[in-house]
N, C-alpha and C positions, 0 to 999 in steps of 0.2 A: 464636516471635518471632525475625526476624532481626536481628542488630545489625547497624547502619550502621558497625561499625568491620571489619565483615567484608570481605574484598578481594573476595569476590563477590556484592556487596549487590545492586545493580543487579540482574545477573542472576536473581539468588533471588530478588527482588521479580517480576520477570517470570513466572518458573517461577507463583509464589504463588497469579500473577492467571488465569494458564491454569488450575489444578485448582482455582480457586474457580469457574471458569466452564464448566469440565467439572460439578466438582457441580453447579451452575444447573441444565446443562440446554444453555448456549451453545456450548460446543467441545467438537468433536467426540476421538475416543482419538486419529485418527489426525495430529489437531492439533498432541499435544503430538509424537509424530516429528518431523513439518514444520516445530516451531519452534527442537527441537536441531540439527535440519539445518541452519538459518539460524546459532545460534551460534557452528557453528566456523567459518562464514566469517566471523562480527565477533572470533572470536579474532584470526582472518588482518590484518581489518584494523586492529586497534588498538581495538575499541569505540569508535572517534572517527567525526564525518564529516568522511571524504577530501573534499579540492577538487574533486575530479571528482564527488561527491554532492550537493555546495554548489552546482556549475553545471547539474545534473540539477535541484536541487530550482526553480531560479531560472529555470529553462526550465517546468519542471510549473507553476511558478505562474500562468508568463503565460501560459501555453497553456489555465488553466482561468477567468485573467479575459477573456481574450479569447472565450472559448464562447460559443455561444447558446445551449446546454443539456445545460449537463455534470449528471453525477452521479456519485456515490461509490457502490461498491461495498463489499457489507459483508458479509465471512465470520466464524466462530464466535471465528478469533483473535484479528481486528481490534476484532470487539467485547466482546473480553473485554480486550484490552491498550490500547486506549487509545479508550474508549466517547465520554468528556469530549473528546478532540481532532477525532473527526469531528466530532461536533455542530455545535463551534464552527466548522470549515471548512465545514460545511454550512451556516453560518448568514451565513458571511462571503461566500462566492460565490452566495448563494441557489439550491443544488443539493441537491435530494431523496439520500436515502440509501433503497439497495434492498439488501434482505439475498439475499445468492445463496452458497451452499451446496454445497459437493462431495457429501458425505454429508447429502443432504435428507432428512428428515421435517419433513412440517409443525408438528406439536409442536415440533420445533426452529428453524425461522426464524418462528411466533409470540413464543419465548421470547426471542427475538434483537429482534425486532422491538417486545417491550414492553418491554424492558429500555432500547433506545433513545427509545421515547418516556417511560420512566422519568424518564430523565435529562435531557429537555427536547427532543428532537428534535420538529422541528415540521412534518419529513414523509417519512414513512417507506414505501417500499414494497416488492413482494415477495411479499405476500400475495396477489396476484392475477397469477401468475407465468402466464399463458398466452399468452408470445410463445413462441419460440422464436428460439435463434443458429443457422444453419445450420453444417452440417458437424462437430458436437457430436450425440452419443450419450449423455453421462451429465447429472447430473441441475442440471449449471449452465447448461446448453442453456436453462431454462425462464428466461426472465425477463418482467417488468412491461413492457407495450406503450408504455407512459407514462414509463417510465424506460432503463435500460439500450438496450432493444429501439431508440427510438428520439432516443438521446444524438449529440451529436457529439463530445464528448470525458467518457469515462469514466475515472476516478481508481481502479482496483483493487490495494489494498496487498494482498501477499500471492494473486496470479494464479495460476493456473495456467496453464500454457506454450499448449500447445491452444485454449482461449477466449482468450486474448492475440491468436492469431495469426488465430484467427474474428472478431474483433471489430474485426482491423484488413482483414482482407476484406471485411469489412460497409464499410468505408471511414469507419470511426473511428477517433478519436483516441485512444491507451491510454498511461494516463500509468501504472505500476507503482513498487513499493516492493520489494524484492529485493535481499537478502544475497548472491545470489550471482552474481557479473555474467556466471556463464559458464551461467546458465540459461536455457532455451528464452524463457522469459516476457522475462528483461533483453534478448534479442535480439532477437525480434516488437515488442516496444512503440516506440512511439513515443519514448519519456522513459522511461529508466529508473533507478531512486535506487537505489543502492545502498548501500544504510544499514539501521540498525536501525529498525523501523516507530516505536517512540516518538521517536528522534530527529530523525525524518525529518519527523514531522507536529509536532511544535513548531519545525522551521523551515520547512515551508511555510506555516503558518500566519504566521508572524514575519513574512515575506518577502511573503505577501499582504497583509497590515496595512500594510507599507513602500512599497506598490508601487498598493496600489488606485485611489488616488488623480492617479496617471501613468500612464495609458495609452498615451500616446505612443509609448512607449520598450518598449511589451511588444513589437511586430512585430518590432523590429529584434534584439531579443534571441534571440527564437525563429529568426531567419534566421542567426544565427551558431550554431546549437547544430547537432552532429554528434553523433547519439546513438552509434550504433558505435565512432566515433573516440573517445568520450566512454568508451563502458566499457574500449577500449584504455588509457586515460590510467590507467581505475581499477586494471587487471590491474598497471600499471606501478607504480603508486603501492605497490598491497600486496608486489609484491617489492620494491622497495627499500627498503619498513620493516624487508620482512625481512632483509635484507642488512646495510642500518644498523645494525640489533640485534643482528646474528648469529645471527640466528635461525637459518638457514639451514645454520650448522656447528656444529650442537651434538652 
């Protein structure tokens, strides 16, 4: 049991939810790397979300109210750390959730895939992955013809860089979630958050709730977003925390 008066609650909770969803059966070993990997860059940035994530997330919203059929992607991390936040965005923009997989066995995106309708999702797929993304050799190449295959804007937290930059070739839209903004996936996508995945989907979620309702105002917003310039702003934000803090001369 972790105490909440611990200075690394947060995280240890995080940690918790990955090796309880490695025992499942959901996330994969080499899951938990990819997620320490993410950490030291939210060391970098303060575990808060930066303004330049706040105008990512504010661009990814209206990019997925504006869709005509988006859908969320869903890997073994994302549905072990935050199962209840997709649902609810899958529920909010009426977009199918497709579990797509680095490390595929079918035993493992069924396990993925009933744990999500466990939890109320009301349409999940993946189990009939025989599209293909071109220009992909491993095993996230394979996706649902009915989803992914043919989205116009797809929501992948936690991308790989490769399928990122295949799916904007397909000439879709890829909104990502990403710690690290100097990664292939933050630079290929369309929108990219740079933020911790929980933080990120309870303010896209906040921000779609606040906005659904105005669509007016979504075109103009997405025509002022610079994604590039946008992760420039973040690279700048993290050094002058560091600065600020001293972090930088210790």
């Amino acid at each position: 049991m972790i105490p909440k008066t611990h200075p690394r609650y947060e995280s240890l909770k995080k940690r918790e939810k990955l090796v309880a969803g490695l025992e499942a059966g959901i996330t994969g070993k080499q899951g938990l790397i990819a997620h320490g990997r993410g950490e030291a860059f939210d060391y970098l940035i303060g575990e808060r979300t930066l303004n330049s994530a706040r105008k990512a997330t504010e661009a990814a919203a209206a990019l997925l109210l504006i869709a005509q059929k988006p859908v969320i992607s869903v890997n073994g991390n994302v549905a072990a750390l935050v199962t209840k936040e997709i649902i609810e965005l899958s529920k909010l923009i009426n977009a199918p959730l497709e579990v797509n997989i680095f490390y595929r066995t079918e035993e493992r995106a069924r396990r993925i895939k009933a744990r999500l309708e466990e939890q109320g999702a009301a349409k999940v797929l993946g189990d009939k992955a025989d599209a293909r993304i071109p220009g992909i050799d491993h095993a996230r190449a394979k996706v649902d013809p009915e989803g992914i295959y043919s989205a116009d804007v797809v929501l992948a937290p936690l991308e790989d860089g490769d399928r990122c930059e295949a799916l904007i070739k397909m000439g879709k839209k890829v909104i990502t979630v990403d710690l690290n903004p100097l990664s292939r996936t933050s630079r290929f996508a369309t929108v990219s958050i740079v933020d911790d995945i929980e933080r990120a989907m309870g303010n896209l979620i906040a921000i779609i709730k606040e906005k659904k309702n105005g669509k007016a105002n979504l075109a103009a917003l997405l025509d002022g977003y610079d994604n590039r310039m946008n992760l420039r702003d973040c690279v700048k934000e993290i050094v002058d925390r560091l600065k600020e803090e001293e972090l930088l001369e210790l």
